[in-house]
N, C-alpha and C positions, 0 to 999 in steps of 0.2 A: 468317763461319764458322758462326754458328748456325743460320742459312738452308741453310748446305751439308748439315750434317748431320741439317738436317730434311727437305731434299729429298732425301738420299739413304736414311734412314728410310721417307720416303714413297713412294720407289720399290718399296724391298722390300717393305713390306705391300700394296701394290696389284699386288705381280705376284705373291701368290699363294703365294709361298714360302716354306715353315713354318720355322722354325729349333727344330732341338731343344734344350730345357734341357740346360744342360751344369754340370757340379757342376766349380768348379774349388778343388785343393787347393794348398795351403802347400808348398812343397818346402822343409824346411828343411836341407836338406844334399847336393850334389852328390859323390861319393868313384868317383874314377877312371870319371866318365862317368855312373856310376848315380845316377837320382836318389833320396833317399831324403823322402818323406814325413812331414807331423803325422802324419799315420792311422797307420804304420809305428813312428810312438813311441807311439802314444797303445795300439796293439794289444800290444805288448812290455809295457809298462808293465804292462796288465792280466791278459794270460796268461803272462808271464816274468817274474814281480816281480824274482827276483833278478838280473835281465839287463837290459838295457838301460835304462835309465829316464830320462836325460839325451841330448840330441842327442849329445855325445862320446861318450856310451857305446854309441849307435845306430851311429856312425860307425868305433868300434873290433870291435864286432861287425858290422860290414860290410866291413871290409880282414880280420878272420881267417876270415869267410866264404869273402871273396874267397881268401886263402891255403890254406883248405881244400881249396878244388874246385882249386886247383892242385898241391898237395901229397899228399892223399889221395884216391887214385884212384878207391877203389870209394866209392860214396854208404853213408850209414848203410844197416844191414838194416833189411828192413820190421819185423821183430819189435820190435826195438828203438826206431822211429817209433812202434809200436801201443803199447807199451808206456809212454810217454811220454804219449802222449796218453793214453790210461784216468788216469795219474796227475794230470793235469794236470784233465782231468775231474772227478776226483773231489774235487778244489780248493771246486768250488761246492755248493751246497748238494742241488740235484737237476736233476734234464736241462732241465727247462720254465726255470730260473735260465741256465743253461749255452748254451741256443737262445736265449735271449734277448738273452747278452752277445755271440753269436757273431751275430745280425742287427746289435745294437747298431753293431757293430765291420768289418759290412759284409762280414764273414768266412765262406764255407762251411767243412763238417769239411774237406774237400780240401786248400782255401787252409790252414786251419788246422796241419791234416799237415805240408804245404809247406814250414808257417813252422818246426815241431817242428824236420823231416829238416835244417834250416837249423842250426837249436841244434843238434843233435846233432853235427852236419859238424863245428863250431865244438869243441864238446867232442872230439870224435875228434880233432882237431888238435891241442889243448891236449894231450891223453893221449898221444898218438905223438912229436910234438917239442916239448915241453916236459918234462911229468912223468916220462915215461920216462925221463929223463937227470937225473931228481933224486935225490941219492944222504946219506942221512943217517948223519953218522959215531958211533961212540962216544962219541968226543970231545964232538960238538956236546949230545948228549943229554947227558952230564954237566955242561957247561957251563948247558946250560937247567934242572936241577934246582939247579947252585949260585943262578943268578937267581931261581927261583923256590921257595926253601928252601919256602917255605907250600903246595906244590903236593905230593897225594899222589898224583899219578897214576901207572901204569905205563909199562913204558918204550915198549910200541906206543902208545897213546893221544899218549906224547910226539913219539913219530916222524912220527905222523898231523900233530900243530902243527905241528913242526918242516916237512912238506913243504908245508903250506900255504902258510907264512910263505912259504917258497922259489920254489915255485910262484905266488904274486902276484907277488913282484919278478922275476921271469923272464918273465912274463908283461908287465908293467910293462916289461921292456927290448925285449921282441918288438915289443908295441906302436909302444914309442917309434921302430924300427927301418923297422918296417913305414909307418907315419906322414909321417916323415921323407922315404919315396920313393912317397908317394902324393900325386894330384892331390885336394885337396879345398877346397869353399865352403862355407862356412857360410852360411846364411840364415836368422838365426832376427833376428824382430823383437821 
C-alpha cells in the first residue's frame, strides 16, 4: 500500500501538475442542507457578541434566518444595513483596529454588510411575528410590582421587562418549533 501511494505521488509530481493549497474548514453544523462553519461562529462571536456565540445559537439564528427570507418578503432597507454597521463600527477602537479584525476574519465590508442585512432579516422576523403579538396587561404590571415591592420603576420601563421576558419565551417556543422540523448535524469535536 505504501508503494501505491508513493508511486501514485510520484506520478503526479513528475507530470508537472501543480496542485493549489487549498485551506480546508471545520464545518461544524449542517441545518437544512447548509453548511455552517468555525469561521461563521468564530465571525459572530466577534462582530455580534450578543448573537450567536455557541454552535446552537449559530444554528438557531440559521433556521430564523432561514424563516426570515421566507416569511418577510422585502430584505432589510439599505439604511437600516448602513446604519448597523457604522454602529457596529464604532464597537472598535479606530478603523486601522476594525481593518484589521475584518482581514483577521477573512471578511470584506461587503461580506461584512451581508452578514449585518442577515441580523437584521432575523430581527425583522422577530419584530413582525413575534413581538408584534406581544401584548402586556394591567393585570400583569400590577402583578410584577407586587413581586417586586423593592422596584421603583415606572410602569413603561415595567412593560419594556415585562415584553422582554415574553418575547424570550416566545421566542424559546418558535425555536423549539422551527427545530423540531428542521434537518440538522452537529459536528463539533
Amino acid at each position: 500500500m505504501r508503494s501505491l501511494v508513493f508511486g501514485i505521488t510520484l506520478l503526479f509530481l513528475s507530470s508537472g501538475t501543480a496542485f493549489p493549497a487549498v485551506v480546508a474548514e471545520q464545518v461544524v453544523a449542517i441545518v437544512n442542507g447548509q453548511l455552517l462553519f468555525q469561521s461563521d461562529l468564530v465571525r459572530n462571536q466577534i462582530f455580534f457578541k450578543e448573537e450567536p456565540n455557541t454552535v446552537q445559537d449559530l444554528i438557531h439564528h440559521k433556521l430564523l434566518l432561514l424563516e426570515a427570507k421566507r416569511f418577510i418578503l422585502s430584505p432589510p432597507e439599505e439604511e437600516e444595513v448602513d446604519l448597523s454597521f457604522k454602529a457596529l463600527q464604532q464597537q472598535f477602537p479606530d478603523e486601522t483596529a476594525f481593518n484589521n479584525v475584518l482581514k483577521e476574519t477573512g471578511l470584506t465590508i461587503e461580506g461584512l454588510k451581508r452578514e449585518i442585512m442577515d441580523h437584521v432579516w432575523v430581527k425583522k422576523l422577530i419584530r413582525d411575528r413575534i413581538t408584534f403579538f406581544i401584548f402586556i396587561t394591567d393585570q400583569e404590571v400590577a402583578h410584577y410590582y407586587e413581586q417586586h415591592q423593592e422596584i421603583n420603576e415606572g410602569e413603561d420601563k415595567v412593560r419594556a421587562i415585562l415584553e422582554k421576558e415574553k418575547e424570550a419565551i416566545k421566542i424559546k417556543e418558535y425555536l423549539a418549533r422551527i427545530t423540531s422540523q428542521a434537518n440538522i448535524e452537529i459536528n463539533v469535536r
